[in-house]
PDB file of N, CA, C and O in Angstrom:
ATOM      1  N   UNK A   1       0.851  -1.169   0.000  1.00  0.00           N
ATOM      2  CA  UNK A   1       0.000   0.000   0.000  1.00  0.00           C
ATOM      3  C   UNK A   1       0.902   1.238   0.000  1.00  0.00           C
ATOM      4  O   UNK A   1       1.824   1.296   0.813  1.00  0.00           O
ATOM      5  N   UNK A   2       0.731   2.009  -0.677  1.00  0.00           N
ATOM      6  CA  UNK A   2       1.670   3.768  -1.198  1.00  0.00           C
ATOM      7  C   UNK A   2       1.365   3.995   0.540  1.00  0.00           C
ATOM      8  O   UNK A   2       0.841   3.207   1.327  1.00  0.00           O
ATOM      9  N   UNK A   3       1.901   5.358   0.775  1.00  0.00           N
ATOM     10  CA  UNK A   3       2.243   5.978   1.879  1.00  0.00           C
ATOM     11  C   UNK A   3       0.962   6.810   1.542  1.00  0.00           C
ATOM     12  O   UNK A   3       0.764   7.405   2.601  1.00  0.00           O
ATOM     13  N   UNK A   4       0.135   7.131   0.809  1.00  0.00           N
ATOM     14  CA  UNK A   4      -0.912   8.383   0.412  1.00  0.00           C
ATOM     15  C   UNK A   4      -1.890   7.336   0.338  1.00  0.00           C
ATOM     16  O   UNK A   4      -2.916   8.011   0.429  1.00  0.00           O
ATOM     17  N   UNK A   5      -2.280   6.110   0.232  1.00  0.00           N
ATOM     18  CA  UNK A   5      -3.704   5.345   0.626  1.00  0.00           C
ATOM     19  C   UNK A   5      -3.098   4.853   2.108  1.00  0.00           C
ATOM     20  O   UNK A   5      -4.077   4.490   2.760  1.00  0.00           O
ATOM     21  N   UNK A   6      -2.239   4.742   2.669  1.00  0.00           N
ATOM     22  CA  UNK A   6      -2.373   4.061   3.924  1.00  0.00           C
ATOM     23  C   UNK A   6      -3.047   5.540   4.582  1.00  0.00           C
ATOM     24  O   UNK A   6      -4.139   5.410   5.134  1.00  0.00           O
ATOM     25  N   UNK A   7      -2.411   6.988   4.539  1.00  0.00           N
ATOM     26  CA  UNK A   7      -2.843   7.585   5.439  1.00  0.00           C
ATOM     27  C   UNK A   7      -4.445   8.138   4.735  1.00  0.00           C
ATOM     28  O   UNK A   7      -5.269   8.742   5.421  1.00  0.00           O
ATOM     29  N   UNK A   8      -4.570   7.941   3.889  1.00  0.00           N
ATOM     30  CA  UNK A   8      -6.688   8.158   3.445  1.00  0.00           C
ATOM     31  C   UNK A   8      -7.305   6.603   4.405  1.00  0.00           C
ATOM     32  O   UNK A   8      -8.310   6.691   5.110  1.00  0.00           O
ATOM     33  N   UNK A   9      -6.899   5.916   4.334  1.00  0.00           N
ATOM     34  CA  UNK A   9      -7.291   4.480   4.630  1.00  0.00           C
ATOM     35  C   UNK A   9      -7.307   4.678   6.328  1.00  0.00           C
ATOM     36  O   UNK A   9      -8.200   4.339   7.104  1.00  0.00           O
ATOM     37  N   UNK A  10      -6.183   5.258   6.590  1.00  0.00           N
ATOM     38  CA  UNK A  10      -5.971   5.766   8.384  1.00  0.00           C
ATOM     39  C   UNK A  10      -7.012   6.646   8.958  1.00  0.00           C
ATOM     40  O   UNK A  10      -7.668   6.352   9.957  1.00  0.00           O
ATOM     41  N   UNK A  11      -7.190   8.259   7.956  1.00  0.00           N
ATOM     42  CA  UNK A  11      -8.043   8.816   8.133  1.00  0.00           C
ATOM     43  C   UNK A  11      -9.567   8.708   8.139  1.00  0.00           C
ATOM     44  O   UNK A  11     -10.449   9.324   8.738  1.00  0.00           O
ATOM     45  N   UNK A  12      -9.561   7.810   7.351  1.00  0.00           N
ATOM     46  CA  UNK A  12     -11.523   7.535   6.828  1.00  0.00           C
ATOM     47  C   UNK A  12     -11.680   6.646   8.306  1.00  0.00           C
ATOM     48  O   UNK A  12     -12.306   7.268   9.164  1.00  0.00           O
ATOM     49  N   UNK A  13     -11.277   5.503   8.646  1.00  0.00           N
ATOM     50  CA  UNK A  13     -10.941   4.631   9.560  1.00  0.00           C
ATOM     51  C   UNK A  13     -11.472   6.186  11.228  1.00  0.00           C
ATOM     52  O   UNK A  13     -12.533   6.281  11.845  1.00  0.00           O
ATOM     53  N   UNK A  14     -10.176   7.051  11.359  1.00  0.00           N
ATOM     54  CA  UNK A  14     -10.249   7.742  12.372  1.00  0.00           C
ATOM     55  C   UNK A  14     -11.937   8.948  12.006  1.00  0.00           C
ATOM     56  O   UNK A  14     -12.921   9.288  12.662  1.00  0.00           O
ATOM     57  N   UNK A  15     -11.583   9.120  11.073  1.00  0.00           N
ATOM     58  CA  UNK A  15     -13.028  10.132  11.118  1.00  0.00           C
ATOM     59  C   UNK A  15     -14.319   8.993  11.586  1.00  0.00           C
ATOM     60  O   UNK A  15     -14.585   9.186  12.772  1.00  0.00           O
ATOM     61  N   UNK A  16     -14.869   8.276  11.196  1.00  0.00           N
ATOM     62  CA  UNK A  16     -15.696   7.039  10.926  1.00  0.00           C
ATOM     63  C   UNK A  16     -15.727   6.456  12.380  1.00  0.00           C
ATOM     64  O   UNK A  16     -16.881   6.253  12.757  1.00  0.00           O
ATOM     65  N   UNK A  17     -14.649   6.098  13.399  1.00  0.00           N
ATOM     66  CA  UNK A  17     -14.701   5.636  14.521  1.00  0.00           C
ATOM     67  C   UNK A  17     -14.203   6.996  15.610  1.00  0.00           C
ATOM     68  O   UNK A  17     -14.388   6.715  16.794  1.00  0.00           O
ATOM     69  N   UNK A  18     -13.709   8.165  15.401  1.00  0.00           N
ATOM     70  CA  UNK A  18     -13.279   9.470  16.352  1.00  0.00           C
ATOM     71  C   UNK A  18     -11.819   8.839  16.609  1.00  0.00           C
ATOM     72  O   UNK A  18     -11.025   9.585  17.182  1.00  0.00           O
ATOM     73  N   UNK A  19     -11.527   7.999  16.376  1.00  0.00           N
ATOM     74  CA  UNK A  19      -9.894   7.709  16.484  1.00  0.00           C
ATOM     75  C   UNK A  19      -9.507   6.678  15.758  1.00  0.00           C
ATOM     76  O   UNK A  19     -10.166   5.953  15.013  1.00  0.00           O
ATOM     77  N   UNK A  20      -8.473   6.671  16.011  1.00  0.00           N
ATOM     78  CA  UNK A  20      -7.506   5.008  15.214  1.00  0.00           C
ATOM     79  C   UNK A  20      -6.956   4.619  16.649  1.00  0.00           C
ATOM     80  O   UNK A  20      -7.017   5.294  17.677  1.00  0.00           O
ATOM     81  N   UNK A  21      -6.461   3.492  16.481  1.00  0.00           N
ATOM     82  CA  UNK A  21      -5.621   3.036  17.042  1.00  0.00           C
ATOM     83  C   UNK A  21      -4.315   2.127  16.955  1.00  0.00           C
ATOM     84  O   UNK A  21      -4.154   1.260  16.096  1.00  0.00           O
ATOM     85  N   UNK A  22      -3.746   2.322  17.583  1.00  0.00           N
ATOM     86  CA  UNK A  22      -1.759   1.808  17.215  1.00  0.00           C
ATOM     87  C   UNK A  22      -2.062   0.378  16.341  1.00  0.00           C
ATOM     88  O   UNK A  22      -1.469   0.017  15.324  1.00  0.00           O
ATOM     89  N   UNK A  23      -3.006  -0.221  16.945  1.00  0.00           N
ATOM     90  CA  UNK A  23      -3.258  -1.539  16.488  1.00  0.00           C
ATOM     91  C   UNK A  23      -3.945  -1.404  15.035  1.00  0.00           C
ATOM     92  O   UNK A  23      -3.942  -2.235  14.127  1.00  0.00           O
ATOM     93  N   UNK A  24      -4.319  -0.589  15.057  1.00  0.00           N
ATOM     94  CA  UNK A  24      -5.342  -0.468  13.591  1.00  0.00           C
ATOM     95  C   UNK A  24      -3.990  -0.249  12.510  1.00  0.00           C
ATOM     96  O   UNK A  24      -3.690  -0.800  11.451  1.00  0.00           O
ATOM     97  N   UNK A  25      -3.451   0.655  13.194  1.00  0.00           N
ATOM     98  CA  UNK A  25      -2.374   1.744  12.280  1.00  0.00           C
ATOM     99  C   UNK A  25      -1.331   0.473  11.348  1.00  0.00           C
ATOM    100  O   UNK A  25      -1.214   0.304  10.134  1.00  0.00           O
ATOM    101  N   UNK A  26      -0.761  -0.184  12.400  1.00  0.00           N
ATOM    102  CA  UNK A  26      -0.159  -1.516  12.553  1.00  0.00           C
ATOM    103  C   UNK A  26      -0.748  -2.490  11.824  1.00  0.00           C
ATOM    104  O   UNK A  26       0.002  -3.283  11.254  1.00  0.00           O
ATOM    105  N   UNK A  27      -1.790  -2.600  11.722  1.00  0.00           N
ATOM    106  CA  UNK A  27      -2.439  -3.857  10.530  1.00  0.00           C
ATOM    107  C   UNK A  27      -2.197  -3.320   9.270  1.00  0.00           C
ATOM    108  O   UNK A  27      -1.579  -4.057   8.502  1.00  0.00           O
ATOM    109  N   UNK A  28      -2.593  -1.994   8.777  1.00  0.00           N
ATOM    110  CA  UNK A  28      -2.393  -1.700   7.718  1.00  0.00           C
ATOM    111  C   UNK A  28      -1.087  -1.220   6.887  1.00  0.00           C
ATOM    112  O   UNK A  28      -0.864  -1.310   5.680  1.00  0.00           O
ATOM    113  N   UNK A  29       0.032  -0.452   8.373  1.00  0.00           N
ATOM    114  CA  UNK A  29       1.253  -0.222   7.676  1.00  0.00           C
ATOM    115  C   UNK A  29       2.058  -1.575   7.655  1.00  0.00           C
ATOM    116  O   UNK A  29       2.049  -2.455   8.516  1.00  0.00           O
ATOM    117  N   UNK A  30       3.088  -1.515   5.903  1.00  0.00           N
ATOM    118  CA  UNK A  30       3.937  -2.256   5.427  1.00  0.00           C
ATOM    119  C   UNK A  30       4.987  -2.574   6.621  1.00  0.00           C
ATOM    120  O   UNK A  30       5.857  -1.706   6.691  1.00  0.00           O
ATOM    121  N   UNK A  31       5.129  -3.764   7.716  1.00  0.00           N
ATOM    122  CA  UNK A  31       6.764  -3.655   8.663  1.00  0.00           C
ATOM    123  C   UNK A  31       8.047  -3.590   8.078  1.00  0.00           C
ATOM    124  O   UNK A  31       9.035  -3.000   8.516  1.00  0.00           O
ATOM    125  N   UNK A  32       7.935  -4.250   7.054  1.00  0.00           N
ATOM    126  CA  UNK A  32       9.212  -4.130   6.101  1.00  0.00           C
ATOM    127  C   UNK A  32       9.858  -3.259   5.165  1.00  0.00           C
ATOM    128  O   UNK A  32      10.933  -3.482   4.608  1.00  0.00           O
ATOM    129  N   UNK A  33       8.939  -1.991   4.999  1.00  0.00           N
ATOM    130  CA  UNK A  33       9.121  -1.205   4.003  1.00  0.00           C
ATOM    131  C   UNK A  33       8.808   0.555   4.957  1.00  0.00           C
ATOM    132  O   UNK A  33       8.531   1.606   4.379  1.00  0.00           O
ATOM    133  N   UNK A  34       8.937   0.412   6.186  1.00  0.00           N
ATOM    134  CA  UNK A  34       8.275   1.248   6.791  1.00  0.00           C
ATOM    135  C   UNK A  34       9.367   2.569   7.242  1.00  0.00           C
ATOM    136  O   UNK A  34       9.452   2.499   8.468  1.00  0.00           O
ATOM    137  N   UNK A  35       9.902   3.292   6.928  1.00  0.00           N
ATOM    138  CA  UNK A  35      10.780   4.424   7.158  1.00  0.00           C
ATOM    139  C   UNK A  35      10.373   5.348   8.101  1.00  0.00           C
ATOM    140  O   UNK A  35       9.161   5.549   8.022  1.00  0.00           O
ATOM    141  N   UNK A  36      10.987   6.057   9.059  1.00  0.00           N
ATOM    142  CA  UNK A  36      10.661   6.912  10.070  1.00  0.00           C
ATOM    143  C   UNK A  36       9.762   7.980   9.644  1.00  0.00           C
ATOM    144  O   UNK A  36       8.774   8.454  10.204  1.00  0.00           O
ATOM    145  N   UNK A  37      10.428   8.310   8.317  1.00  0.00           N
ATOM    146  CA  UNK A  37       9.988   9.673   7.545  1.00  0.00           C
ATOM    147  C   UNK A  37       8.313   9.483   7.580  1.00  0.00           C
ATOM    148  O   UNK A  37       7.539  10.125   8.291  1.00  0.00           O
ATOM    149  N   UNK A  38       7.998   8.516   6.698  1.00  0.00           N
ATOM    150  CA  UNK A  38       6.646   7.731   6.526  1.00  0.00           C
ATOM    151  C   UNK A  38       5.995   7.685   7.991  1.00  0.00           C
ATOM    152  O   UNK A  38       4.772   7.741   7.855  1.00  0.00           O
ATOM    153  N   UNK A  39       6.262   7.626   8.981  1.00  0.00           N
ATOM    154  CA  UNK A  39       5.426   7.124  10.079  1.00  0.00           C
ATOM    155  C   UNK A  39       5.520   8.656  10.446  1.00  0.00           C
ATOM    156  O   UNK A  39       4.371   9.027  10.686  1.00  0.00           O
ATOM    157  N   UNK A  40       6.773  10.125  10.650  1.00  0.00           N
ATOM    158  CA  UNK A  40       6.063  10.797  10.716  1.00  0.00           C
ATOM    159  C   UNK A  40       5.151  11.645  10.322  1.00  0.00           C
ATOM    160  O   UNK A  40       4.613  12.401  11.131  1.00  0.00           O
ATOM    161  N   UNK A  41       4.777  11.641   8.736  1.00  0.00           N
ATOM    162  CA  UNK A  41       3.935  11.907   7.282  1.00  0.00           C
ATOM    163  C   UNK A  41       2.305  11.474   8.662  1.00  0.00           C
ATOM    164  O   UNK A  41       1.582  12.267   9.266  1.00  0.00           O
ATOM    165  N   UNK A  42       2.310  10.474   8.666  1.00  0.00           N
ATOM    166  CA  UNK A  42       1.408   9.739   8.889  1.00  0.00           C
ATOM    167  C   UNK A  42       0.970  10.692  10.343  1.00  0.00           C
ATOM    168  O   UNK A  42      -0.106  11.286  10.288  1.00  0.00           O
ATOM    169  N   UNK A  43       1.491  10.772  11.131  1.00  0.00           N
ATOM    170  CA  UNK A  43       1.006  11.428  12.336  1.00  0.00           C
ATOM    171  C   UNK A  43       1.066  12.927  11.918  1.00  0.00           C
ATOM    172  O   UNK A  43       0.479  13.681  12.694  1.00  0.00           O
ATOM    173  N   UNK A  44       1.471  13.317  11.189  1.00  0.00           N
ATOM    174  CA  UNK A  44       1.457  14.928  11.045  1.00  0.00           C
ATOM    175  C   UNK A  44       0.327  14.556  10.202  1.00  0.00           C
ATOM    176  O   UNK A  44       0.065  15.701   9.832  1.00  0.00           O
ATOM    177  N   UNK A  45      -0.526  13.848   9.625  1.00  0.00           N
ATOM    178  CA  UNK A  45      -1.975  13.807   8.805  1.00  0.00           C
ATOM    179  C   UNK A  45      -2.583  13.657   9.854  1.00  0.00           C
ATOM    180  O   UNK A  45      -3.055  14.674  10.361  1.00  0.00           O
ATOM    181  N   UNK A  46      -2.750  12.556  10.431  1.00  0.00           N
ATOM    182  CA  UNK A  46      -3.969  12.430  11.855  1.00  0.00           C
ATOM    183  C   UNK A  46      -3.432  13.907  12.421  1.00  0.00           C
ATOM    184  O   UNK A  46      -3.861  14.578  11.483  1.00  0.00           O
ATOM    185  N   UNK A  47      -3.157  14.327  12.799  1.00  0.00           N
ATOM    186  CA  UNK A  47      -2.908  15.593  13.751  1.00  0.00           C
ATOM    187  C   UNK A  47      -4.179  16.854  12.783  1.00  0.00           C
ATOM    188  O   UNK A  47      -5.247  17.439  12.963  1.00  0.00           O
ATOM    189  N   UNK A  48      -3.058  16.664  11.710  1.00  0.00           N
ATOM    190  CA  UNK A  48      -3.802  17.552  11.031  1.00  0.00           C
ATOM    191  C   UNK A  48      -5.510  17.638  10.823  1.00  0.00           C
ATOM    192  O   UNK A  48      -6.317  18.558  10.683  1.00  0.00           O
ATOM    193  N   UNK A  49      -5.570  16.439  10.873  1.00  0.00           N
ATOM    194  CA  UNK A  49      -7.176  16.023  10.854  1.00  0.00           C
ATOM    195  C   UNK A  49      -7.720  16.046  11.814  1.00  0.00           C
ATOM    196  O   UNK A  49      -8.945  16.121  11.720  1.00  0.00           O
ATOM    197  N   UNK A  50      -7.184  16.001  13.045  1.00  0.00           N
ATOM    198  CA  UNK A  50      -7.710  16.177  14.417  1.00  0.00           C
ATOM    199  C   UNK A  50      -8.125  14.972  14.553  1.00  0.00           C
ATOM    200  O   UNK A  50      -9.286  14.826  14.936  1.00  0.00           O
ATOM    201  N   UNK A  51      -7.239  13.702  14.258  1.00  0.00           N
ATOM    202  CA  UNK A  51      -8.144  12.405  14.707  1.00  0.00           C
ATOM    203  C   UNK A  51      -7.083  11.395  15.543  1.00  0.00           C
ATOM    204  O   UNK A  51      -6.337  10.634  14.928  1.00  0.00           O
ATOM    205  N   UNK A  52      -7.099  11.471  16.967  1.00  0.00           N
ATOM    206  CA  UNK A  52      -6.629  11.098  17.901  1.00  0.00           C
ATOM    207  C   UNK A  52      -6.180   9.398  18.232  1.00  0.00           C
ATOM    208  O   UNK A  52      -6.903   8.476  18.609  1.00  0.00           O
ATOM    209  N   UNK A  53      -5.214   9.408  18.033  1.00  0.00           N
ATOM    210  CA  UNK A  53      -4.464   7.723  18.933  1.00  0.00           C
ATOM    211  C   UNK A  53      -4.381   7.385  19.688  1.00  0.00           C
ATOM    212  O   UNK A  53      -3.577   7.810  20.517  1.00  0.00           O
ATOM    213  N   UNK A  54      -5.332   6.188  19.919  1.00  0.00           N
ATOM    214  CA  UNK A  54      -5.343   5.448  21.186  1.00  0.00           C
ATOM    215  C   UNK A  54      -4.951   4.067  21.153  1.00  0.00           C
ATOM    216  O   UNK A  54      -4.917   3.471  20.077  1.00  0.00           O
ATOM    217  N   UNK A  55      -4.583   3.377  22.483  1.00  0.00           N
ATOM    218  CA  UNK A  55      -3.812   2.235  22.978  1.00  0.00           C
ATOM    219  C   UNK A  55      -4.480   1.127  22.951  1.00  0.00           C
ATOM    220  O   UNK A  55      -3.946   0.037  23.159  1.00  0.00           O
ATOM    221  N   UNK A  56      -5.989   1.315  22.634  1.00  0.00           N
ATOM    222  CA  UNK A  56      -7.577   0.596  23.202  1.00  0.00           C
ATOM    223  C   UNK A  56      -8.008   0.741  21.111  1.00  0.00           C
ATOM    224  O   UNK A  56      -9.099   0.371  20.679  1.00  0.00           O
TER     225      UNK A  56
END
């Protein structure tokens, strides 16, 4: 999955339920292909969207 459908796929997910979670985030991002840069892309979008990470 590109780095630009995981975080639409993250967001629809967080708008749709009021959050994501680590575990959600984690099913859908690549472990093997996963770069720091990319994971912080990804939280500077939820932020931006105002859609909050939780542990639950």
């Amino acid at each position: 999955m590109e780095l630009q459908d995981l975080i639409r796929r993250v967001i629809e997910i967080g708008h749709r339920r009021g959050f994501v979670t680590f575990d959600q985030i984690n099913e859908l991002m690549p472990s093997t292909k996963t770069a720091p840069e990319d994971i912080e892309t990804l939280m500077e979008a939820l932020s931006a969207a105002e859609i909050q990470i939780t542990d639950e």
